[in-house]
SEKOLNU-455105 format. One record per residue (C-alpha): residue number from 1; residue in one letter; y, x, z. Coordinates in nm, 2 decimals. Layout:
! SEKOLNU-455105
@k: NUM; r: A; v: Y; u: X; w: Z
...
//
This chain:
! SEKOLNU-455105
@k: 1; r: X; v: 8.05; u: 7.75; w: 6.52
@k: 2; r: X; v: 7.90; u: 7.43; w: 6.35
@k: 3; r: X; v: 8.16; u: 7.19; w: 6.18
@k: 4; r: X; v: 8.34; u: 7.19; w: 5.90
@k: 5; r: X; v: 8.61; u: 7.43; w: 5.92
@k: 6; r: X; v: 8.92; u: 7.36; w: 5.71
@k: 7; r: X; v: 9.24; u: 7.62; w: 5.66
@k: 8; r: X; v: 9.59; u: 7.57; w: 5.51
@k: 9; r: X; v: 9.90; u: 7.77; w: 5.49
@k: 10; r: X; v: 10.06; u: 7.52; w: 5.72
@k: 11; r: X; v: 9.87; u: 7.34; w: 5.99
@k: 12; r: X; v: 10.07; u: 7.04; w: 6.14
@k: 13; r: X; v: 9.89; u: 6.92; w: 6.40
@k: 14; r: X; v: 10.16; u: 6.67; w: 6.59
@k: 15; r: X; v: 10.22; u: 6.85; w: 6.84
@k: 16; r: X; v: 10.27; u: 7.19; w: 6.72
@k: 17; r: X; v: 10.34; u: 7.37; w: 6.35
@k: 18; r: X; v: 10.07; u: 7.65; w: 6.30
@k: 19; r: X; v: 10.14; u: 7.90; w: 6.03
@k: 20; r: X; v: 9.77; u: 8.05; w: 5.85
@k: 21; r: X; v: 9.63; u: 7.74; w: 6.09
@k: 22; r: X; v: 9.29; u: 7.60; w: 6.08
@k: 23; r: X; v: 9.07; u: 7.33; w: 6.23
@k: 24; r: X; v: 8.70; u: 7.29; w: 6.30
@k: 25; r: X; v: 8.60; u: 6.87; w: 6.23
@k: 26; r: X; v: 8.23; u: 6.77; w: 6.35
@k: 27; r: X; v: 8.14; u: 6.38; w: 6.42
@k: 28; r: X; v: 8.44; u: 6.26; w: 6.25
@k: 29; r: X; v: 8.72; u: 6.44; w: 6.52
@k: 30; r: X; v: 8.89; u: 6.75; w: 6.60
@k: 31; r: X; v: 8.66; u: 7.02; w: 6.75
@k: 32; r: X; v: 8.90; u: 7.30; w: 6.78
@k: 33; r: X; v: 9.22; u: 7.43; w: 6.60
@k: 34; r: X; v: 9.38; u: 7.75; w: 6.64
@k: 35; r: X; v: 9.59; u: 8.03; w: 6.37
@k: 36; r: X; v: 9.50; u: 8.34; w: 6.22
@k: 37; r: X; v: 9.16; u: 8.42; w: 6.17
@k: 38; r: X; v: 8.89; u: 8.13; w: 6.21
@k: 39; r: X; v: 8.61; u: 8.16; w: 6.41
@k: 40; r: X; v: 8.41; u: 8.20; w: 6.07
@k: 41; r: X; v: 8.53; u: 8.17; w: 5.67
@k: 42; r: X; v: 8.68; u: 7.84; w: 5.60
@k: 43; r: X; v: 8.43; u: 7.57; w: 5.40
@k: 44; r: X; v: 8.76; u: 7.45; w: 5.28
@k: 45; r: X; v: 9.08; u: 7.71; w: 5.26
@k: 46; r: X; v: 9.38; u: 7.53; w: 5.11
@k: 47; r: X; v: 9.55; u: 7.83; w: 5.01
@k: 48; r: X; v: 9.96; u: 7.73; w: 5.07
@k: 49; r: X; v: 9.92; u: 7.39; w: 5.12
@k: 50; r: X; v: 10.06; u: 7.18; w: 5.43
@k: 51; r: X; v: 9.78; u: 6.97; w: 5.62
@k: 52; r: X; v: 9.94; u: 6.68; w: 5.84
@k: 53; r: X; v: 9.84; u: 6.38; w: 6.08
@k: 54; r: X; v: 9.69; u: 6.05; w: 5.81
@k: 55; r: X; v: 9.97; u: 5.83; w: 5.79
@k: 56; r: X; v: 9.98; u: 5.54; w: 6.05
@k: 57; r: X; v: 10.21; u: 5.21; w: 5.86
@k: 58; r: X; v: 10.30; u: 4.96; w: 6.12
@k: 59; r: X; v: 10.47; u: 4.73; w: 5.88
@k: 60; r: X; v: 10.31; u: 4.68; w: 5.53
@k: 61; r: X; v: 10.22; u: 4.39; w: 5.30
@k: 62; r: X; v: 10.01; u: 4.51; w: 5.00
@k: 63; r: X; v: 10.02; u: 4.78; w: 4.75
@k: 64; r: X; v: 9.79; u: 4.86; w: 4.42
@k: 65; r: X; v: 9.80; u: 4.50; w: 4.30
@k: 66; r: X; v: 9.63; u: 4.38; w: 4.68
@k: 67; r: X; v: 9.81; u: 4.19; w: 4.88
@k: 68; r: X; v: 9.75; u: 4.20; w: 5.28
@k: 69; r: X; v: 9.54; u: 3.89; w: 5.25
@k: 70; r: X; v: 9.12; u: 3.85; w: 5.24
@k: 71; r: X; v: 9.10; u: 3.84; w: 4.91
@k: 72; r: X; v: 9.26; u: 4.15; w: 4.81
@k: 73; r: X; v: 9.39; u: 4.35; w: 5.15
@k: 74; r: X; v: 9.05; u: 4.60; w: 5.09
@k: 75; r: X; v: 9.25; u: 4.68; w: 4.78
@k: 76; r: X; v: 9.56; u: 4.75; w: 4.90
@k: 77; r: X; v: 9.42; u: 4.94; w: 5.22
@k: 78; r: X; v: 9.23; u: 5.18; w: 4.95
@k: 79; r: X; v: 9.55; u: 5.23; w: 4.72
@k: 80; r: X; v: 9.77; u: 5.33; w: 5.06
@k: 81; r: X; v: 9.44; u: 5.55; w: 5.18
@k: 82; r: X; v: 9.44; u: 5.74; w: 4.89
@k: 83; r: X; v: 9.85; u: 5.84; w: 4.97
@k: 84; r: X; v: 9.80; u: 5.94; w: 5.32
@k: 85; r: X; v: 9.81; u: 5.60; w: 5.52
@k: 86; r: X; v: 9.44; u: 5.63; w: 5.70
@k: 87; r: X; v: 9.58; u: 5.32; w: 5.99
@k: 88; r: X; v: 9.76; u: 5.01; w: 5.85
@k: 89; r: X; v: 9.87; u: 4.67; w: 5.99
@k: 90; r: X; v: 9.85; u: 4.41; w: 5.76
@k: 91; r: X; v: 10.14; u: 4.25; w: 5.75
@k: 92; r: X; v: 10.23; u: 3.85; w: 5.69
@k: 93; r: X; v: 10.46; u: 3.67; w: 5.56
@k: 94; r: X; v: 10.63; u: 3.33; w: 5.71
@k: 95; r: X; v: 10.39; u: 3.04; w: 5.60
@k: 96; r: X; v: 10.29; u: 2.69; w: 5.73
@k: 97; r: X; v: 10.17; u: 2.61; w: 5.99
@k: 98; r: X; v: 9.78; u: 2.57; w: 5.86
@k: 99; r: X; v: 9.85; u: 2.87; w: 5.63
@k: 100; r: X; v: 9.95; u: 3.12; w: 5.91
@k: 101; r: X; v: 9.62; u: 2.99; w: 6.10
@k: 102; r: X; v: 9.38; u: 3.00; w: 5.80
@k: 103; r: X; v: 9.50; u: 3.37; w: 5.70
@k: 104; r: X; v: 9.48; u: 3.52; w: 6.07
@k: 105; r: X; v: 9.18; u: 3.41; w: 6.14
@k: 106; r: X; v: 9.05; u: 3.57; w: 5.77
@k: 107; r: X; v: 9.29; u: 3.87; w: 5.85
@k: 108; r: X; v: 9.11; u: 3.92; w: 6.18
@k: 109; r: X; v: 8.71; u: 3.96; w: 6.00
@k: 110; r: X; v: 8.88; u: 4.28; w: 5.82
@k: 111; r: X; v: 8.99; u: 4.37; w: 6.16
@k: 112; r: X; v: 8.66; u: 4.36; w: 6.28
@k: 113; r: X; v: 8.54; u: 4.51; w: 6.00
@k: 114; r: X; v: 8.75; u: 4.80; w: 6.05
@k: 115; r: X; v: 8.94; u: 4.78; w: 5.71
@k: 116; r: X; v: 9.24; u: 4.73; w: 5.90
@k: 117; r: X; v: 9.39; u: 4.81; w: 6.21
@k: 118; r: X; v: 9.53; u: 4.45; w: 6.29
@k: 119; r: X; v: 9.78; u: 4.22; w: 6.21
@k: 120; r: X; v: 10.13; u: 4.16; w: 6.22
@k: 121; r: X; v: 10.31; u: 3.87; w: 6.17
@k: 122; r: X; v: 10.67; u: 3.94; w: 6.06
@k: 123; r: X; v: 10.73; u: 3.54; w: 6.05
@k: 124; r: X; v: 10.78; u: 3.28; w: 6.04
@k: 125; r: X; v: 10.94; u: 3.26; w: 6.43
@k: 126; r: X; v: 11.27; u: 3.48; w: 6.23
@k: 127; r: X; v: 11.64; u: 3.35; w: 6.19
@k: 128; r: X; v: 11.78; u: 3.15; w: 5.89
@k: 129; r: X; v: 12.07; u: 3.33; w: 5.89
@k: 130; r: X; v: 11.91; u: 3.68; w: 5.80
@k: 131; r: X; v: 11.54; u: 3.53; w: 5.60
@k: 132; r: X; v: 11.55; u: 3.85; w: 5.39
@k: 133; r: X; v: 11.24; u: 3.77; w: 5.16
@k: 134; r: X; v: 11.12; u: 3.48; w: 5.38
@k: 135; r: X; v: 11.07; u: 3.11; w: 5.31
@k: 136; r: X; v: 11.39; u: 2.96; w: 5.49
@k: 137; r: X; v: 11.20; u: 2.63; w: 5.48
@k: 138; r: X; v: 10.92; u: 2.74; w: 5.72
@k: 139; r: X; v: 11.14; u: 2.96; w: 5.92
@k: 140; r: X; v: 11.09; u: 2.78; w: 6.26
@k: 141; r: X; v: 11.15; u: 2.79; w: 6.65
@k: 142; r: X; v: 10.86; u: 2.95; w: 6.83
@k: 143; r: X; v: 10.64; u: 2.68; w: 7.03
@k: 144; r: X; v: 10.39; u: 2.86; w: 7.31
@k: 145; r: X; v: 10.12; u: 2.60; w: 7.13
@k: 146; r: X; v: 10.16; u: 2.75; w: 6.81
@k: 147; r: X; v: 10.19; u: 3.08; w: 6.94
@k: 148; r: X; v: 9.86; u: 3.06; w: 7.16
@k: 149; r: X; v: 9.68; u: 2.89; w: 6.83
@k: 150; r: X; v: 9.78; u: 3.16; w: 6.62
@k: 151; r: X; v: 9.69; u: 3.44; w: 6.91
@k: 152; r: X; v: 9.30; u: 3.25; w: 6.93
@k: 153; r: X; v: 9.25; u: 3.23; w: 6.59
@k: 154; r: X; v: 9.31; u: 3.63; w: 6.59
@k: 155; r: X; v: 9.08; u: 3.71; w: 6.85
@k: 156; r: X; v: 9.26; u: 4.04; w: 6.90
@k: 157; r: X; v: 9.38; u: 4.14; w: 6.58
@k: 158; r: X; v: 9.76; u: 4.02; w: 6.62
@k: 159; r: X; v: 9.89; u: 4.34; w: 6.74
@k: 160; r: X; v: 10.26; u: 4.26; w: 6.64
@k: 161; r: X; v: 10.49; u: 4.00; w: 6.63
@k: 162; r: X; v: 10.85; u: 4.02; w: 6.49
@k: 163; r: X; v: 11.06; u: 3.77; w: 6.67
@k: 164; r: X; v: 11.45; u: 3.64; w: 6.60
@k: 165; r: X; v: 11.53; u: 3.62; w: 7.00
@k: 166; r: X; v: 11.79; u: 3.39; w: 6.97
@k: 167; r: X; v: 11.58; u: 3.12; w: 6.85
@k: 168; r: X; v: 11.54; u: 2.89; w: 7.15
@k: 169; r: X; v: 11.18; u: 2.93; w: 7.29
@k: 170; r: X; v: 11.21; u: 3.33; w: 7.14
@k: 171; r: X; v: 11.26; u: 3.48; w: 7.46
@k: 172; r: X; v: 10.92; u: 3.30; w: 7.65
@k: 173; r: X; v: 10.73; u: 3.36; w: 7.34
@k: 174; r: X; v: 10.86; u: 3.70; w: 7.38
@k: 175; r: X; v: 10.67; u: 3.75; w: 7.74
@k: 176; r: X; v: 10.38; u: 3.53; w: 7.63
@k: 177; r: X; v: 10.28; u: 3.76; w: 7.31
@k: 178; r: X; v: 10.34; u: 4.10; w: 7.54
@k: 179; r: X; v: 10.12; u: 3.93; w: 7.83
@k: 180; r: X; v: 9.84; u: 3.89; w: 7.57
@k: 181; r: X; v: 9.87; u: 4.25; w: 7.45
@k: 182; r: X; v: 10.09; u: 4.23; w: 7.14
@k: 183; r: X; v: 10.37; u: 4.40; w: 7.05
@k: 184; r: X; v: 10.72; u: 4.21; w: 7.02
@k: 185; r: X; v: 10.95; u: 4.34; w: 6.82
@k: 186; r: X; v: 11.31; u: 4.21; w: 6.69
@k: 187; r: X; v: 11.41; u: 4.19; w: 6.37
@k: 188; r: X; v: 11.55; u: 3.92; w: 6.12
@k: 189; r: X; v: 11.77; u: 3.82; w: 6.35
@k: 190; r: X; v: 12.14; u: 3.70; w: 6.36
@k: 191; r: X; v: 12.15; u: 3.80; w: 6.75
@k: 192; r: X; v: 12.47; u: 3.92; w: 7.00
@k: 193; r: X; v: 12.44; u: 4.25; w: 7.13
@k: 194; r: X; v: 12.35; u: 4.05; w: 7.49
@k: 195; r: X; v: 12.06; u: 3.85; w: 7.37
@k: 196; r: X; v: 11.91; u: 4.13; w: 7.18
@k: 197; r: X; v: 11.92; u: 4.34; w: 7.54
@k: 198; r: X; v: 11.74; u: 4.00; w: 7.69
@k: 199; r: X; v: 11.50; u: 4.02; w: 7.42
@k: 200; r: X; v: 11.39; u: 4.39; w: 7.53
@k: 201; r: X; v: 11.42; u: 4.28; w: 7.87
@k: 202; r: X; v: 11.16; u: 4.00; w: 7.81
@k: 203; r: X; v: 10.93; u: 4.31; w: 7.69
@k: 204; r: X; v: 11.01; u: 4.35; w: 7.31
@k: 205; r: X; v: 10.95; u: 4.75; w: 7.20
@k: 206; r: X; v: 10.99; u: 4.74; w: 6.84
@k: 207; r: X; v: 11.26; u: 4.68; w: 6.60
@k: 208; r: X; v: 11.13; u: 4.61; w: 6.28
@k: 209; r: X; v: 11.33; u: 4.79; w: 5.96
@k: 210; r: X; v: 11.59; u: 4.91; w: 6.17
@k: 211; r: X; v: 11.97; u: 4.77; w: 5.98
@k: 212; r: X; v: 11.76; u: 4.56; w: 5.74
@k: 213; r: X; v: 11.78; u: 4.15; w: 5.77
@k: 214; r: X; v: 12.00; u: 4.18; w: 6.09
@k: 215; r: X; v: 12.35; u: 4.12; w: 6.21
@k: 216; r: X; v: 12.54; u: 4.50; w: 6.13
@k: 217; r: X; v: 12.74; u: 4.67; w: 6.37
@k: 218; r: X; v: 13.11; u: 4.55; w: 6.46
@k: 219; r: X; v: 13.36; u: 4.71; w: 6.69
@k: 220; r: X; v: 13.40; u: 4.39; w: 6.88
@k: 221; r: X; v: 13.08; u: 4.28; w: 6.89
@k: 222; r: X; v: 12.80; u: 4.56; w: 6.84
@k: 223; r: X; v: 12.51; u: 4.33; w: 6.78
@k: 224; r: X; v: 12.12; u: 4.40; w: 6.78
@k: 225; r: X; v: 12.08; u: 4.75; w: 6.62
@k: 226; r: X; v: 12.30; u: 4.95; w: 6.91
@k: 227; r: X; v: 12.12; u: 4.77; w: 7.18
@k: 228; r: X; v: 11.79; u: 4.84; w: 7.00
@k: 229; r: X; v: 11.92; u: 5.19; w: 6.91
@k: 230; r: X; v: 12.00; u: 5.28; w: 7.27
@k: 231; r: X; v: 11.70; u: 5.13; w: 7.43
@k: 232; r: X; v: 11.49; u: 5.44; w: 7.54
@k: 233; r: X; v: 11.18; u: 5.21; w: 7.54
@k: 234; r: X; v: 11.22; u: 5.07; w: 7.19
@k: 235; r: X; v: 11.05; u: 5.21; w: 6.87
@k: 236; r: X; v: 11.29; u: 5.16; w: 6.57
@k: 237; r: X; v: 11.12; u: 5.14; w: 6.18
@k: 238; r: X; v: 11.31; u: 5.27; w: 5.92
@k: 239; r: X; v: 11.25; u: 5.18; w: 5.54
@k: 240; r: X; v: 11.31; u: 5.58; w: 5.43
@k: 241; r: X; v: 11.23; u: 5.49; w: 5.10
@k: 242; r: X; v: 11.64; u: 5.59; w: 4.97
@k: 243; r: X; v: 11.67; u: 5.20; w: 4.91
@k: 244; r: X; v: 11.66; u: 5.02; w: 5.20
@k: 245; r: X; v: 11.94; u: 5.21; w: 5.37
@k: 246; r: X; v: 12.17; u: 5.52; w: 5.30
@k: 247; r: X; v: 12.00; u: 5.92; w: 5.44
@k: 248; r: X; v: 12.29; u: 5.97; w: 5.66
@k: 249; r: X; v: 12.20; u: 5.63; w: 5.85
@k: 250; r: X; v: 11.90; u: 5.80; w: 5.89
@k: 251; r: X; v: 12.04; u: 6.06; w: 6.04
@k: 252; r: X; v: 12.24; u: 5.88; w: 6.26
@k: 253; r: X; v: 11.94; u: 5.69; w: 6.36
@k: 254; r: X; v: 11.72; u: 6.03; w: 6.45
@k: 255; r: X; v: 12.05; u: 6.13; w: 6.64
@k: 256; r: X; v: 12.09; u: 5.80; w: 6.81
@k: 257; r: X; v: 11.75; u: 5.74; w: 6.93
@k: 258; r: X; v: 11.58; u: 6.09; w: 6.91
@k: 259; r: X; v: 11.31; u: 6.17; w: 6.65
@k: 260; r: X; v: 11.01; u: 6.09; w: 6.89
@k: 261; r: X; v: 11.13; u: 5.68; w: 6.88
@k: 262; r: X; v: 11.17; u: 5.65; w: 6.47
@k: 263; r: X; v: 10.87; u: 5.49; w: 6.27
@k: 264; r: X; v: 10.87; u: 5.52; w: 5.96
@k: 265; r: X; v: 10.74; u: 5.25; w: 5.75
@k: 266; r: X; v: 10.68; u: 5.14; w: 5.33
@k: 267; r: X; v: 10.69; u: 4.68; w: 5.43
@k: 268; r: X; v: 10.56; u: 4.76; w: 5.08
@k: 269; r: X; v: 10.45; u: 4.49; w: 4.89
@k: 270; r: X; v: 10.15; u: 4.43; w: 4.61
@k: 271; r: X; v: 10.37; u: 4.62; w: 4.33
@k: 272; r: X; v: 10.38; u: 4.96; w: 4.51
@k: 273; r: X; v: 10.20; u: 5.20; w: 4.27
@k: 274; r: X; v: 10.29; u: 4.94; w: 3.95
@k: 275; r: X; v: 10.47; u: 4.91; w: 3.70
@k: 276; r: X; v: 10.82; u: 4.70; w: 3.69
@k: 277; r: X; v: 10.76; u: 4.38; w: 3.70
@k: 278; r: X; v: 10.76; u: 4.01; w: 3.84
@k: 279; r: X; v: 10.49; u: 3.97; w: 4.12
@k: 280; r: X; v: 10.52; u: 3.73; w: 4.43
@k: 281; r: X; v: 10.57; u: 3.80; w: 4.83
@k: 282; r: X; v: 10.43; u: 3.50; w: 4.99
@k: 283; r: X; v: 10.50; u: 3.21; w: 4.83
@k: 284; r: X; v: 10.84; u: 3.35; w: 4.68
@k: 285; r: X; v: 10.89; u: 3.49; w: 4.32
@k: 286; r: X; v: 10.99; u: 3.91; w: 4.28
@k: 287; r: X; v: 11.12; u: 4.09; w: 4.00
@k: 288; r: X; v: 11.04; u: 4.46; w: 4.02
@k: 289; r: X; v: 11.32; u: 4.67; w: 3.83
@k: 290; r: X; v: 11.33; u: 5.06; w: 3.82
@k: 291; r: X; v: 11.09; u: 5.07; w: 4.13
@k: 292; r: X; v: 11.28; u: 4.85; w: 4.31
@k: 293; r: X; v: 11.20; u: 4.52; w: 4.42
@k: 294; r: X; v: 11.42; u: 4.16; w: 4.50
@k: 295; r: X; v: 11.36; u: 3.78; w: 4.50
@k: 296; r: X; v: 11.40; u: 3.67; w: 4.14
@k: 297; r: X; v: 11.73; u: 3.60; w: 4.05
@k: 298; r: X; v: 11.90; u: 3.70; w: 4.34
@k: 299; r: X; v: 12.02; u: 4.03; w: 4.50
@k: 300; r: X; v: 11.85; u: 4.01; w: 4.85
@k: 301; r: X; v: 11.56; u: 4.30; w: 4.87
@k: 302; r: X; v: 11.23; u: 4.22; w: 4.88
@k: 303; r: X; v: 11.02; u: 4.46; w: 5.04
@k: 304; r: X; v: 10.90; u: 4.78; w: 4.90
@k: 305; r: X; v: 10.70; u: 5.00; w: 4.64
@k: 306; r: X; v: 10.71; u: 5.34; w: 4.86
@k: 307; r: X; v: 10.42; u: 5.49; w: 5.02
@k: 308; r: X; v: 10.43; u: 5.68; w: 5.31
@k: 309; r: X; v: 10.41; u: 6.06; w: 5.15
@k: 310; r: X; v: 10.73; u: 5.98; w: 5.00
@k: 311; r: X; v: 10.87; u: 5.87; w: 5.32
@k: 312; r: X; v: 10.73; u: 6.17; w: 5.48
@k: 313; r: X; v: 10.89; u: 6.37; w: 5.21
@k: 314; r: X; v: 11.20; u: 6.20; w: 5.23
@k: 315; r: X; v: 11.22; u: 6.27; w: 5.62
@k: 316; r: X; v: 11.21; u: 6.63; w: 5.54
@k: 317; r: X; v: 11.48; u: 6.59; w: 5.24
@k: 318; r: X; v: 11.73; u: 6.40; w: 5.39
@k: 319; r: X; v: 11.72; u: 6.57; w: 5.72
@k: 320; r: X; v: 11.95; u: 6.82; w: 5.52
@k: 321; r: X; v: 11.74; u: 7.16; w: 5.70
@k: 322; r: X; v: 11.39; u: 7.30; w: 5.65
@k: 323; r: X; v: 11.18; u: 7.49; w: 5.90
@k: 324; r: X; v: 10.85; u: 7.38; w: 6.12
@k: 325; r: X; v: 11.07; u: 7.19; w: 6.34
@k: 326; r: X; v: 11.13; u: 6.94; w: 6.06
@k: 327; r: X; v: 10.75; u: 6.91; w: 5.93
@k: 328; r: X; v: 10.68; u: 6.83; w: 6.28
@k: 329; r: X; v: 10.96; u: 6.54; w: 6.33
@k: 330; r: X; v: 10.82; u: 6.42; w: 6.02
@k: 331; r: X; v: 10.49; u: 6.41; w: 6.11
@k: 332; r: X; v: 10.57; u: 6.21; w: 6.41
@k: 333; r: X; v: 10.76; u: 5.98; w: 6.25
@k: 334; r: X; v: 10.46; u: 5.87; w: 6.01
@k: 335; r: X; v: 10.17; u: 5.95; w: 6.23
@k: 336; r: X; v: 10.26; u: 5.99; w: 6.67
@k: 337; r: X; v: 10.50; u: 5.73; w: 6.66
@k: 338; r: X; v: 10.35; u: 5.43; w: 6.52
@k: 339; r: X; v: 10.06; u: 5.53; w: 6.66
@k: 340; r: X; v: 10.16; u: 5.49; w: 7.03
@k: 341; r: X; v: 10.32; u: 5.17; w: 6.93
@k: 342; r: X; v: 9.96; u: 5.05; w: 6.90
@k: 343; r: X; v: 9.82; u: 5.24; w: 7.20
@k: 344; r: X; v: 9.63; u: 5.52; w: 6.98
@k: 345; r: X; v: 9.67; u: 5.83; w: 7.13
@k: 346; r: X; v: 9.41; u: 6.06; w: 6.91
@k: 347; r: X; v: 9.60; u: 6.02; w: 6.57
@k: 348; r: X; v: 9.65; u: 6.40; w: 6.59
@k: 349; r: X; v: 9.51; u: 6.73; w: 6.51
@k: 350; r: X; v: 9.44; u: 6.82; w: 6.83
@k: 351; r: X; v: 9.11; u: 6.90; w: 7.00
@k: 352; r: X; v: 8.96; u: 6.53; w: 7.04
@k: 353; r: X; v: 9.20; u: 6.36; w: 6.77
@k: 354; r: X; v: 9.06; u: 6.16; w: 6.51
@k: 355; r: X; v: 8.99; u: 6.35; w: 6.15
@k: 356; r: X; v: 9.25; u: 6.19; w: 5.99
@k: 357; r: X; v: 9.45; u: 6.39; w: 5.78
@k: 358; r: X; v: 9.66; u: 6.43; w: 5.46
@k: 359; r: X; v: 9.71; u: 6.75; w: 5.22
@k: 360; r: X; v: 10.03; u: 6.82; w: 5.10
@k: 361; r: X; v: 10.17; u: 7.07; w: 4.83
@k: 362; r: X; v: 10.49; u: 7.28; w: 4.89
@k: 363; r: X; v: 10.65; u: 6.97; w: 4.69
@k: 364; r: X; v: 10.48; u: 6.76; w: 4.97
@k: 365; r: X; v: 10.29; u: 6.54; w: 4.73
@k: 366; r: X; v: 9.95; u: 6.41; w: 4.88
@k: 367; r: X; v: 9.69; u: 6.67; w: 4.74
@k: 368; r: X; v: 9.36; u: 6.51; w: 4.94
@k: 369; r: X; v: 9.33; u: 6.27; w: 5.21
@k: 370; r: X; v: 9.05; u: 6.27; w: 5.50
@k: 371; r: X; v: 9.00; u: 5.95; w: 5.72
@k: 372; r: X; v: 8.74; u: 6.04; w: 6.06
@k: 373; r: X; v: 8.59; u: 6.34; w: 5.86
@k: 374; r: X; v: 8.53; u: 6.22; w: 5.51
@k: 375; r: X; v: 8.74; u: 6.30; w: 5.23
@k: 376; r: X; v: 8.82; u: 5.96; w: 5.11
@k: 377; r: X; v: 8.99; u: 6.12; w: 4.77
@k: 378; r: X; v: 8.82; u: 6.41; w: 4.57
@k: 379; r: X; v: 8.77; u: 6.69; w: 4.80
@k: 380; r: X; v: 9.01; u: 6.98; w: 4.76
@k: 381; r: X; v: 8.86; u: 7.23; w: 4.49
@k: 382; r: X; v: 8.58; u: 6.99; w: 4.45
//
């Protein structure tokens, strides 16, 4: 059998957990996968480690000093790369007018590059009451001529859109977006139960960092995360990072929505991988402080410094059991899930998947990372 064949103690593949697995990769993709014995000695055997899905990161804004924009997103693509992430969105910031236009349409040339997977724009059509680390000043109502200005200056590569749906126009900017093949999702928003609902119904699928910058849960009124949470065709994000929100929310959230409809995601920002610090987010000023990073001088969290093997190892950690069954929820979570968000259906290990992949050790630290076939750290044992 020609190919590269490549074994590990644990294979992962996304849709199944093979123990003493291995895989055959030739032109970049899956050939064949299978346990036990391979069809001839390995070219690279692994030994105990854990081989899983490369990381897919719907929501992210820099990391390794690069922040998502032209000048530096190559930079903070390759730092993510080299912890598992092998698909990323780049994600923006609320800005003016002029500067949303100017950094889509530089955003989408590393789109067609192929440096990123796209773009989304988590503002600047987000509520005032619940900016998180967005500029309240250019927070704004969504107007279909902005909307289809932004959309032509991306020339495809606007994949997602976070929306406030109570915001008046939200709900037809909502239908617009899906109608030109973008996500919607809901998130900073002060919304009602009710109008949340009407946003999904208007074709949102996403909730972006799930709890985070929206209105909480109240007995009287339970507000956008239950009707998001009980929405069988909405994706939720969660920030699994031990920051963002508590592990047993998480585990309410997996028991809520089922483990096949949770993405995790880093909304990392240019000081993941860093030391403490002050960096910006945008326009606005951050002070990083024992990893963890706000808007100067105030308490509100701004973004994150996680990459996804730690969220991948925190999905197994907090879950609270062990066991393939968790490896595999895990790998959903960081690889299956986000994946169909975007309408990619090889990001697994399966015969005809893409050769993405990430090696983990029993501690599930990233080892090695391969992105369509190459290794794009030093090659294991190399």
């Amino acid at each position: 059998m020609s190919g590269l064949i490549l074994a590990a103690g644990t294979l992962v593949t996304g849709e199944t957990v093979l123990t003493d697995g291995w895989l055959v990769i030739e032109g970049g993709r899956v050939s064949a996968v299978g346990s036990g014995a391979p069809p001839r000695p390995a070219d690279v055997d692994l030994g105990d480690q854990i081989v899983v899905p490369g990381f897919v990161d719907l929501h992210v804004h820099g990391g390794g000093g690069g922040a998502y924009d032209a000048d530096s997103a190559a930079a903070g693509v390759e730092f993510h790369r080299g912890h598992g992430t092998t698909t990323t969105l780049a994600s923006l910031v609320t800005a003016s007018p002029q500067h949303l236009l100017t950094s889509v349409a530089r955003l989408a040339d590393l789109t067609e590059q192929g440096v990123i997977a796209g773009i989304h724009l988590e503002g600047p059509w987000l509520s005032e009451y619940r900016p998180g680390a967005h500029q309240v000043s250019e927070l704004r109502d969504p107007e279909l001529a902005e909307l289809t200005a932004v959309l032509a200056a991306g020339r495809g590569a606007v994949r997602m859109i976070t929306f406030a749906p109570e915001r008046p126009g939200a709900l037809e900017a909502i239908r617009v977006a899906v109608d030109h093949g973008v996500v919607a999702a809901i998130g900073h928003t002060n919304a009602t139960y009710a109008i949340a609902q009407a946003g999904i119904e208007a074709g949102a699928t996403v909730a972006t960092h799930l709890f985070n910058a929206m209105t909480p849960i109240h007995h009287r009124e339970p507000g956008p995360i239950i009707a998001l949470l009980e929405d069988p065709r909405v994706t939720v994000e969660v920030i699994l990072d031990g920051i963002h929100l508590h592990p047993v929310i998480y585990g309410h959230v997996v028991a809520a929505a089922g483990s096949d409809r949770v993405a995790l995601v880093t909304d990392a920002i240019a000081a993941a991988g860093l030391a403490d610090g002050d960096y910006v987010l945008g326009e606005l000023k951050v002070s990083v402080a024992d990893g963890v990073s706000k808007l100067a001088d105030q308490d509100t969290i701004a973004g994150g410094t996680a990459t996804t093997d730690r969220l991948f190892g925190n999905a197994v950690r907090f879950s609270g059991r062990a066991g393939p069954d968790v490896l595999l929820a895990a790998a959903r979570q960081t690889s299956a899930n986000p994946a169909r968000v975007l309408g990619l259906t090889d990001r697994t290990l399966e015969p005809g998947g893409t050769a993405d992949l990430v090696v983990l050790d029993p501690d599930l630290k990233s080892t090695a990372v391969m992105q369509r076939g190459d290794w794009v750290t030093p090659a294991p044992g190399g």
